[in-house]
C-alpha positions as CSV (number, residue, x, y, z in Angstrom):
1,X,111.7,-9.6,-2.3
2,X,114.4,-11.3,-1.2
3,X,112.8,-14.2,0.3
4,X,110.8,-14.5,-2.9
5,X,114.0,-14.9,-5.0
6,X,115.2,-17.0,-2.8
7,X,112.3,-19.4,-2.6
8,X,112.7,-19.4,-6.7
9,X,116.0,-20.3,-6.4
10,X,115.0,-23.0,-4.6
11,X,112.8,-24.4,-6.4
12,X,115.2,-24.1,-9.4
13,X,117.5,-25.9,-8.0
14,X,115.1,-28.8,-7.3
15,X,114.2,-29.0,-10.6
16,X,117.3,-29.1,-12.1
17,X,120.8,-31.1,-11.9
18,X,123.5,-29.3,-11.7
19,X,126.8,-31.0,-12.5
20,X,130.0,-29.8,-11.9
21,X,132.8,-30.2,-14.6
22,X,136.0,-28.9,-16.0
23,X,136.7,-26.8,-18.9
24,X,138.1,-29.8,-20.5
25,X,135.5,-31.9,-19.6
26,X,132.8,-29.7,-20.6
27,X,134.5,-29.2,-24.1
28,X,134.6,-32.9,-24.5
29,X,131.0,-33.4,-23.6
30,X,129.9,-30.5,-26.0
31,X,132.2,-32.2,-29.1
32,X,130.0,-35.3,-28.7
33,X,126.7,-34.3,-28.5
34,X,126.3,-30.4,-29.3
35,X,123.0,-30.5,-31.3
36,X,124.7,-27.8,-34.1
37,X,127.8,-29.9,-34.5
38,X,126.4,-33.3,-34.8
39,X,123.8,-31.4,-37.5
40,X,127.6,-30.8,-38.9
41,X,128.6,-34.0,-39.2
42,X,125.5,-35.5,-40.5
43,X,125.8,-32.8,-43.3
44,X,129.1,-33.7,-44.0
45,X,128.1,-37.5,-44.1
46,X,125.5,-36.7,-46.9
47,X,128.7,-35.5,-48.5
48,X,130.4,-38.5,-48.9
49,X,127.3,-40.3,-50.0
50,X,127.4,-38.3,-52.8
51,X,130.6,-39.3,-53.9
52,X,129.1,-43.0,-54.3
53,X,126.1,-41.8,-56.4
54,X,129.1,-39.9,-58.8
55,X,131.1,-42.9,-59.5
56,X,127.8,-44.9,-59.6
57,X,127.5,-45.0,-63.5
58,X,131.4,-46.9,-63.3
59,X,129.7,-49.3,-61.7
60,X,128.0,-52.6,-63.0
61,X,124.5,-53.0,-62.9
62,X,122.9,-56.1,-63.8
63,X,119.3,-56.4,-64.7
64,X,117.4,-60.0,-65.0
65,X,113.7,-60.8,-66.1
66,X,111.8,-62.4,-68.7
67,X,110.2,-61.1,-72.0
68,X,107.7,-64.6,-72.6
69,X,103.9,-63.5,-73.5
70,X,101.3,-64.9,-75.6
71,X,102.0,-63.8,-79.4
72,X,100.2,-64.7,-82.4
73,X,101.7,-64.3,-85.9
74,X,105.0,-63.6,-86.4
75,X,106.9,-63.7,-82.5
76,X,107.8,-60.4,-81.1
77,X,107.8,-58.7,-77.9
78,X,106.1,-55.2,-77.6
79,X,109.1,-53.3,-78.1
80,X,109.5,-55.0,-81.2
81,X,112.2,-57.5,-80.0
82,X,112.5,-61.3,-79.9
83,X,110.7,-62.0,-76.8
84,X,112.8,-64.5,-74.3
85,X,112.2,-66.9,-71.3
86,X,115.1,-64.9,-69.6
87,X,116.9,-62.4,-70.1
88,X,120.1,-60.8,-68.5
89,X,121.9,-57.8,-69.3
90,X,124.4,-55.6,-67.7
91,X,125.5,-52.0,-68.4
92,X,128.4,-49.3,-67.2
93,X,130.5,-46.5,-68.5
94,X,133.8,-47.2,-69.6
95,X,134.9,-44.1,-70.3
96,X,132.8,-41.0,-69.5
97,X,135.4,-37.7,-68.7
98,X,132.4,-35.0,-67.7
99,X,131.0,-37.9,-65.1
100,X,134.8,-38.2,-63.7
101,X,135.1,-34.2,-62.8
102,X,131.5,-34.9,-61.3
103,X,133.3,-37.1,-58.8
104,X,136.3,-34.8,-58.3
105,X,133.7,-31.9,-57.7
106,X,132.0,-33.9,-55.2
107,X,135.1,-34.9,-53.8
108,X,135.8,-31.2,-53.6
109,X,132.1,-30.4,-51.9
110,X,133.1,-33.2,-49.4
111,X,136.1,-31.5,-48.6
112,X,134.0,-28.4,-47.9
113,X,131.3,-29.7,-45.9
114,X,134.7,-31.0,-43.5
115,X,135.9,-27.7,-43.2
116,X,132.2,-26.3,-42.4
117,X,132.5,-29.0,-39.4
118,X,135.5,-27.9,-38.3
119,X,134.7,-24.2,-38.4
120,X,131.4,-25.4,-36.6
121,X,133.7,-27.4,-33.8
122,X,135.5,-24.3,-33.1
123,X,132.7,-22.3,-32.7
124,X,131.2,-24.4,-30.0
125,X,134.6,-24.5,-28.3
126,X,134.3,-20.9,-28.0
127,X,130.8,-21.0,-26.9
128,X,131.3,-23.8,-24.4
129,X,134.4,-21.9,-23.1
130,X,133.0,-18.5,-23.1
131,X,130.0,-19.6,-20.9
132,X,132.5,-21.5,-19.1
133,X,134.6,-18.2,-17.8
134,X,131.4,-16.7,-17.7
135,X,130.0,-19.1,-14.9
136,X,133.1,-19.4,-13.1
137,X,133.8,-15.5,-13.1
138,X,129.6,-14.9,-11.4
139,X,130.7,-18.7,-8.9
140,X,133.4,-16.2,-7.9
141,X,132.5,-13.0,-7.8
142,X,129.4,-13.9,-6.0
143,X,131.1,-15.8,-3.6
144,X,133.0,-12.2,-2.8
145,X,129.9,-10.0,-2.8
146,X,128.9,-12.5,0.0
147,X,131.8,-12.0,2.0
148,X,130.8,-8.2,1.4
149,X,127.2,-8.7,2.4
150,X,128.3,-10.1,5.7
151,X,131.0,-7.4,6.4
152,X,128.5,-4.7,6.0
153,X,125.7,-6.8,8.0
154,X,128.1,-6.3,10.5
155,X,129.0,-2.9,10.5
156,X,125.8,-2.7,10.4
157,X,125.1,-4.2,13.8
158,X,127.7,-2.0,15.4
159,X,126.4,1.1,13.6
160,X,123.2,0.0,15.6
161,X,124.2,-0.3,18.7
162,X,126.6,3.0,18.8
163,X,122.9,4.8,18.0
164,X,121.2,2.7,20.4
165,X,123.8,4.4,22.8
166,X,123.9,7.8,21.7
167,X,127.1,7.6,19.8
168,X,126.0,7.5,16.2
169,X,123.1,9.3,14.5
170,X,120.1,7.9,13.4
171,X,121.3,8.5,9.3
172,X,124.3,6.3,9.8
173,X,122.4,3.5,11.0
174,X,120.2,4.4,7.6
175,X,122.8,4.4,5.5
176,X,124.8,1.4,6.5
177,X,121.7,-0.3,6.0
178,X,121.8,0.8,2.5
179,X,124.9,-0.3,2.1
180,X,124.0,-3.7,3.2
181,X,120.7,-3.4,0.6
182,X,122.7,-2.4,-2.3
183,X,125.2,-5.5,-1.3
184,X,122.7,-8.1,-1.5
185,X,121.5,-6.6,-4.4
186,X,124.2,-7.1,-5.9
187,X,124.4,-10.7,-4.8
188,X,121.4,-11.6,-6.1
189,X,122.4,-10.3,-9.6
190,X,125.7,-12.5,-9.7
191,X,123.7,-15.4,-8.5
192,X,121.4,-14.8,-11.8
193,X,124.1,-14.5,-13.7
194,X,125.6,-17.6,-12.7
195,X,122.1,-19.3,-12.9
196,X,122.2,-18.2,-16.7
197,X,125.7,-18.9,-17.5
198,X,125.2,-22.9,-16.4
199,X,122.1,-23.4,-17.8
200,X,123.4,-21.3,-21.4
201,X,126.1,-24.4,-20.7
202,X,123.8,-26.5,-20.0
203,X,122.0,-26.7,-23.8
204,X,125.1,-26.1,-25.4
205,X,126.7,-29.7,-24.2
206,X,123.3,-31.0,-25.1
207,X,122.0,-31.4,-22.0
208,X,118.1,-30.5,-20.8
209,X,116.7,-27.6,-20.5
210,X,116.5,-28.3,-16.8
211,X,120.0,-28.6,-16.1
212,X,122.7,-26.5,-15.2
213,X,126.7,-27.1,-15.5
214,X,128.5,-25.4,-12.6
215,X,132.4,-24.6,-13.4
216,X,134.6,-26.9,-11.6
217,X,135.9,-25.0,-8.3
218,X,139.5,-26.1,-9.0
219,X,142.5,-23.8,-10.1
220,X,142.4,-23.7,-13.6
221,X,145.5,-23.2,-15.9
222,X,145.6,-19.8,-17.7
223,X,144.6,-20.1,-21.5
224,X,147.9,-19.2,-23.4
225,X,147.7,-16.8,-26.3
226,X,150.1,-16.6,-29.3
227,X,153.6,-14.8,-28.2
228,X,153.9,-12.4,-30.9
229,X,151.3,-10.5,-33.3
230,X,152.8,-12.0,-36.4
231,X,153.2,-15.0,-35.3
232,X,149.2,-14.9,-34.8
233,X,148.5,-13.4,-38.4
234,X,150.9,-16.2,-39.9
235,X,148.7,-19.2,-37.7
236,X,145.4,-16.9,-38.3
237,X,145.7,-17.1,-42.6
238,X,147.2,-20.7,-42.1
239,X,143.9,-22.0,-40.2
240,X,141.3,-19.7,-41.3
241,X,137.8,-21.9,-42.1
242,X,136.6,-19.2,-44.5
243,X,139.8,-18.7,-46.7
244,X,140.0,-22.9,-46.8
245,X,135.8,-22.6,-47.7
246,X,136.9,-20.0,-50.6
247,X,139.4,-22.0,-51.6
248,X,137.5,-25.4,-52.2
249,X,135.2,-23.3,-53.9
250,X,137.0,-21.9,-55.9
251,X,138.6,-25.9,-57.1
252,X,135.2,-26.9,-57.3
253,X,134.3,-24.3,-60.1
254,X,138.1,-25.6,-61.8
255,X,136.7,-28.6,-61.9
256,X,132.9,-27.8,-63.0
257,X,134.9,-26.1,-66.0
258,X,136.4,-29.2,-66.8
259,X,133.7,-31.1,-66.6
260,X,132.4,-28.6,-69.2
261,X,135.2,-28.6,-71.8
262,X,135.0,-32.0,-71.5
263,X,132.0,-32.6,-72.6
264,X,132.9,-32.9,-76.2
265,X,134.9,-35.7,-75.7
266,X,133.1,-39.2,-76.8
267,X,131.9,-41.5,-74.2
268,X,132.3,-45.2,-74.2
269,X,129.8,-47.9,-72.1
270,X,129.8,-51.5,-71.5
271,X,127.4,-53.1,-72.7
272,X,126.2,-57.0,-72.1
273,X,123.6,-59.5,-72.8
274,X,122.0,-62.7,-72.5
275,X,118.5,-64.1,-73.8
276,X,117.2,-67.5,-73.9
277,X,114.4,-68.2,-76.4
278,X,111.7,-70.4,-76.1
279,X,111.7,-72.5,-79.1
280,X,107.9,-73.0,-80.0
281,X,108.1,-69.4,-80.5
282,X,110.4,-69.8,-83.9
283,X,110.1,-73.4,-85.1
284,X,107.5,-72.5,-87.6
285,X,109.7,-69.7,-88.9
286,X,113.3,-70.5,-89.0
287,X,114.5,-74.1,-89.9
288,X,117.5,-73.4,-88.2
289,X,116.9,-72.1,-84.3
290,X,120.0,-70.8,-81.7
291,X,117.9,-70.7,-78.0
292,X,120.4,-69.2,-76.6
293,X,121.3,-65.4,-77.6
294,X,124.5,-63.4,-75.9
295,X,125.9,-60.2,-77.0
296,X,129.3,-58.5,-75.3
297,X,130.8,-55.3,-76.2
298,X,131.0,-51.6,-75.7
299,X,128.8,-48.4,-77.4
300,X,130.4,-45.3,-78.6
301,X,128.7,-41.4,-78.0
302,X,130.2,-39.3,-79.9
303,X,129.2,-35.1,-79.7
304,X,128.9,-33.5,-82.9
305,X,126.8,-30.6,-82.3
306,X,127.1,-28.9,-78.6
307,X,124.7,-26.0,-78.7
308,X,126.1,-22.7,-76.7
309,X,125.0,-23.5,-73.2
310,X,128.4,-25.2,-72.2
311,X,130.1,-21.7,-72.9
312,X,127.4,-20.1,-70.6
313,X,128.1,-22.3,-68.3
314,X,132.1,-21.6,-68.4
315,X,131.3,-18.1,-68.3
316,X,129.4,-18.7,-65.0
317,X,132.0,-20.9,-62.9
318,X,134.7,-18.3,-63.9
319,X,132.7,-15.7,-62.3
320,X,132.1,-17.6,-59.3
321,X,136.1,-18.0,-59.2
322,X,136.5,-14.4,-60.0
323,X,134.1,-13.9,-56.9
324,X,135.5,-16.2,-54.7
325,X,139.5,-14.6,-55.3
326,X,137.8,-11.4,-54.3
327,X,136.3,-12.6,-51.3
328,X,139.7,-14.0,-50.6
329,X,141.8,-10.6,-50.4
330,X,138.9,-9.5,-48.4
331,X,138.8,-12.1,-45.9
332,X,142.8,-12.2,-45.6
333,X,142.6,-8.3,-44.9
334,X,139.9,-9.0,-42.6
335,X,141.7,-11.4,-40.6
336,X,144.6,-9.2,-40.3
337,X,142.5,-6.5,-39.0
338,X,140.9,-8.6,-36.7
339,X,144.1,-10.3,-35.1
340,X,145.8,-6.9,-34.5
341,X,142.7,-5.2,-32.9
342,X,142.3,-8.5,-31.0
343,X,146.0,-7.7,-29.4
344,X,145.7,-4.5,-28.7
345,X,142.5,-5.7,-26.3
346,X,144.6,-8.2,-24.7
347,X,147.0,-6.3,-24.0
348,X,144.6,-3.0,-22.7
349,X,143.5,-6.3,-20.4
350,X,146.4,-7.5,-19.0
351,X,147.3,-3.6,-17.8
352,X,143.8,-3.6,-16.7
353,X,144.5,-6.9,-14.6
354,X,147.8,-5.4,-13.4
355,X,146.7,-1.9,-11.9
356,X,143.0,-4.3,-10.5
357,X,145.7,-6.5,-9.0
358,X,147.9,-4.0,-7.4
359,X,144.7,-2.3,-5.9
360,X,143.5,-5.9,-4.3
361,X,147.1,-6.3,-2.6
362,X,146.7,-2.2,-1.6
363,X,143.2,-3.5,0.0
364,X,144.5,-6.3,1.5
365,X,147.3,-4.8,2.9
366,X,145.1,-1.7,4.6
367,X,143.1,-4.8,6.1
368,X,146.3,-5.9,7.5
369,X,146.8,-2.6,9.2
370,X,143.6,-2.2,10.4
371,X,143.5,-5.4,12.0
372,X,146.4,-4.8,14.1
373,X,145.2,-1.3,15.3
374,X,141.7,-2.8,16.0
375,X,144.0,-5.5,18.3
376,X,145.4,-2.5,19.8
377,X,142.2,-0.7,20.7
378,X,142.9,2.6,18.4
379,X,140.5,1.4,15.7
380,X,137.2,0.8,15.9
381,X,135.2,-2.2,14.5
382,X,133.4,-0.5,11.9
383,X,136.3,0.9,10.4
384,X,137.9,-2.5,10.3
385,X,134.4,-4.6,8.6
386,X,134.4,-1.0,6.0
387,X,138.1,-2.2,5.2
388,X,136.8,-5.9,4.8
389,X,134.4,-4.7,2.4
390,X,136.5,-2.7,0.4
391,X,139.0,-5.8,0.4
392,X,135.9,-7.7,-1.2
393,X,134.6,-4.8,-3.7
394,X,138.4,-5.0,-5.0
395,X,138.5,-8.9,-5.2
396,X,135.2,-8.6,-7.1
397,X,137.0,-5.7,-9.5
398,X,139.8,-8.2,-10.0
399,X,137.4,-11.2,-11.0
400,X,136.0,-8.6,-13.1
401,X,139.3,-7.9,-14.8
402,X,140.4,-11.7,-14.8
403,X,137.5,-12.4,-16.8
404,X,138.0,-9.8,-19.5
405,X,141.9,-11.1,-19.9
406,X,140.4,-14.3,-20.5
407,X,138.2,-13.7,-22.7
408,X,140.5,-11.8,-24.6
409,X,143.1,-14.3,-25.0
410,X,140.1,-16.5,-25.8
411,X,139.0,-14.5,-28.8
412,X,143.0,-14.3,-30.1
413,X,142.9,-18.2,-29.5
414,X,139.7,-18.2,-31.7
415,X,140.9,-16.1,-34.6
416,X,144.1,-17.8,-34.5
417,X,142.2,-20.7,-34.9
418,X,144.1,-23.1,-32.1
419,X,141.1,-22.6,-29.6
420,X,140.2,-26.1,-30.2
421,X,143.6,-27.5,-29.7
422,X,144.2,-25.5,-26.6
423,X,141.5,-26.3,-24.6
424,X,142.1,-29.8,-25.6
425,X,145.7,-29.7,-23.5
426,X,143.9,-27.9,-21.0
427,X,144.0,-30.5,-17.9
C-alpha cells in the first residue's frame, strides 16, 4: 500500500510544478489573477459604462444624410417634408431632471459594484491565507510525524533484536511494529493533506490545475489581531462590506424616488438643423426660392397628465429602503455577535497553544534526561527513541494548536475587515 502511494506521489509530482512562495507573495499573485476577483472587476467595469450611457442623452448627436428622390407634382419627401440634397441636424437634452437622478443612481450602482469587489478581494485574502496556514501547518507537521516514524522504526529494531535474544517477547516486537504502521499512517495522511492544501492554492492564485504552491519554509511573522473587543466591533461596523452594500442601496432607492417626483417637471432639448434644397425641385412653384434652410433652438415637454404608476413606483423604492434599514439593524447585531464569539475562540486558542506549548518543553525536557541516563548506561535505548516519539507526537499537538490560533486571529482579522491590509504588511 505504501509503495503504491508512494509511486502516486510520484508521479504527481512529475506532473505538476510546485512553487514555493510567501504569504505575501501568494496574496499578491491571487489579487492579480484570482478568476472570481477579476470576474469582480470586470462587473464593476460594466458599472462605469453605465454611467456613460446615463449622461448619454446630454450629449450632442449629430446626424447627416440626404432626402433627394425623384418627385413628380408638387416636391415632397415621403414624410411629407421638403426633400433636400443634404441635410444635418443635431439633438440633446438641455434640461431633463428624471435622466439626471438616472445618472446619480448609476453613480450609486457603480459605487456598489466597488464595494462587491472589495468584499470579493477580502474574501480571496482569506481563502489564499487559510489554505496558506493550512499547507504550512500539514509541511510541518508531517515533517514531525517523520521524525516519529523513524524513532519508532528504531525502537523497533531494538525491540527485535532483544526477542531475537530472548529478552523481549514476541508481542512487543508486534506491537512496536504497530506503532511504526500507525506512524506512517499517519504520515501519509499529512502528506495528502499538504498535497490538497497546495493544489486548493494552486487554483485559487489562478494557476493550473496541475500545480501546486508549497508555503515558503521561512519563519513567518505572527498575524496580529485587534487588541481589544471593542475596538474590533468599532473597525468591524466601520469596514463591514454588507452594511456599506445596504447603505448604497438604500441611496439608490433616494434617488430612484427623485427621479420619480421629478418626473413632472418639464423637459427642455436642443434642437438643430440644416437643409440644402435643390432648386429644380421649387422653381416652378415659388418665384422666390432660399436653397439653404437652418433652424436653431430648443423644444419644451411639459407633463400634464401623469397617470398613477409614479406613485406605485414611490411606494416600491420606499419599501425597498424600509427593507434595507431592517437588514441593516440585523447585520450590525450580526456583526457584533460574530466579533465577540470570534474572541472568545481566540482566546480558548491561545490557552490551548499555551498548555500544547508547555507540554512540548515537558517532552523535550524528559528527552533531555533520558539522553543523559542512556549516556550513563541506566537507560535503555528503547526507552530513549519512545521519549523521541513522544517529543514528536507533542511537536505535532503544538503545530496542531498553532494552526488553530492562526486561524483564529485570521477569522477576527476577516470580520474586522483589515485582513486585506494585514497581510499586505506582512513581509
Amino acid at each position: 500500500m505504501r509503495t503504491i502511494f508512494s509511486l502516486f506521489l510520484c508521479a504527481a509530482c512529475a506532473v505538476a510544478e510546485v512553487k514555493t512562495m510567501t504569504l505575501r507573495q501568494a496574496l499578491d499573485l491571487a489579487l492579480a489573477q484570482n478568476p472570481d476577483l477579476m470576474l469582480a472587476r470586470l462587473d464593476q467595469q460594466k458599472s462605469r459604462h453605465q454611467i456613460t450611457i446615463a449622461r448619454d442623452p446630454f450629449s450632442p448627436k449629430v446626424f447627416v444624410g440626404s432626402g433627394a428622390a425623384y418627385s413628380t407634382g408638387f416636391p415632397a419627401s415621403i414624410d411629407g417634408a421638403a426633400p433636400s440634397i443634404f441635410q444635418a441636424r443635431t439633438q440633446m437634452a438641455l434640461f431633463d431632471r428624471p435622466q439626471t437622478y438616472q445618472i446619480a443612481q448609476a453613480k450609486e450602482n457603480a459605487h456598489a459594484t466597488e464595494i462587491e469587489s472589495g468584499r470579493q478581494e477580502d474574501e480571496i485574502a482569506f481563502r489564499v491565507a487559510s489554505l496558506f496556514l493550512d499547507a504550512e501547518q500539514a509541511a510541518l507537521s508531517q515533517q514531525a510525524g517523520q521524525r516519529e516514524a523513524e524513532n519508532l522504526a528504531r525502537v523497533l529494531e531494538i525491540v527485535r533484536t532483544r526477542v531475537t535474544e530472548g529478552r523481549e517477547l514476541a508481542i512487543e516486537a508486534t506491537r512496536a511494529d504497530l506503532s511504526v504502521k500507525k506512524a506512517r499512517y499517519a504520515v501519509e495522511s499529512l502528506a495528502t493533506d499538504q498535497l490538497n492544501a497546495e493544489s486548493s492554492l494552486a487554483l485559487v492564485l489562478g494557476l493550473g490545475p496541475d500545480d501546486r504552491v508549497r508555503a515558503a519554509p521561512d519563519e513567518r511573522p505572527a498575524l496580529a489581531a485587534p487588541a481589544s473587543e471593542d475596538q474590533s466591533i468599532e473597525q468591524a461596523l466601520a469596514n463591514s462590506h454588507d452594511l456599506k452594500k445596504l447603505e448604497s442601496t438604500r441611496d439608490a432607492k433616494l434617488l430612484e424616488i427623485k427621479g420619480y417626483k421629478a418626473m413632472r417637471l418639464p423637459k427642455v432639448n436642443l434642437i438643430a438643423q440644416y437643409e440644402l434644397f435643390a432648386k429644380y425641385y421649387y422653381q416652378n412653384y415659388y418665384p422666390v426660392f432660399q436653397r439653404n434652410s437652418a433652424q436653431f433652438g430648443a423644444s419644451f415637454e411639459v407633463p400634464v397628465l401623469m397617470g398613477r404608476s409614479s406613485r406605485a413606483y414611490i411606494s416600491q423604492a420606499e419599501a425597498d429602503i424600509a427593507k434595507a434599514d431592517i437588514e441593516a439593524n440585523r447585520t450590525k447585531a450580526r456583526i457584533t455577535s460574530d466579533i465577540r464569539r470570534a474572541f472568545q475562540e481566540m482566546k480558548r486558542a491561545d490557552s490551548a497553544r499555551e498548555v500544547a506549548h508547555a507540554d512540548l518543553d515537558l517532552a523535550r525536557e524528559q528527552v533531555n534526561v533520558d539522553l543523559a541516563q542512556n549516556q550513563e548506561g541506566r537507560l535503555p535505548a528503547t526507552a530513549l527513541e519512545q521519549a523521541r516519539a513522544v517529543e514528536n507526537e507533542k511537536w505535532l499537538a503544538y503545530y496542531d494548536a498553532q494552526h488553530t490560533v492562526d486561524r483564529a486571529r485570521l477569522n477576527v482579522l476577516r470580520l474586522t475587515g483589515t485582513l486585506t491590509a494585514t497581510l499586505k504588511n506582512q513581509p
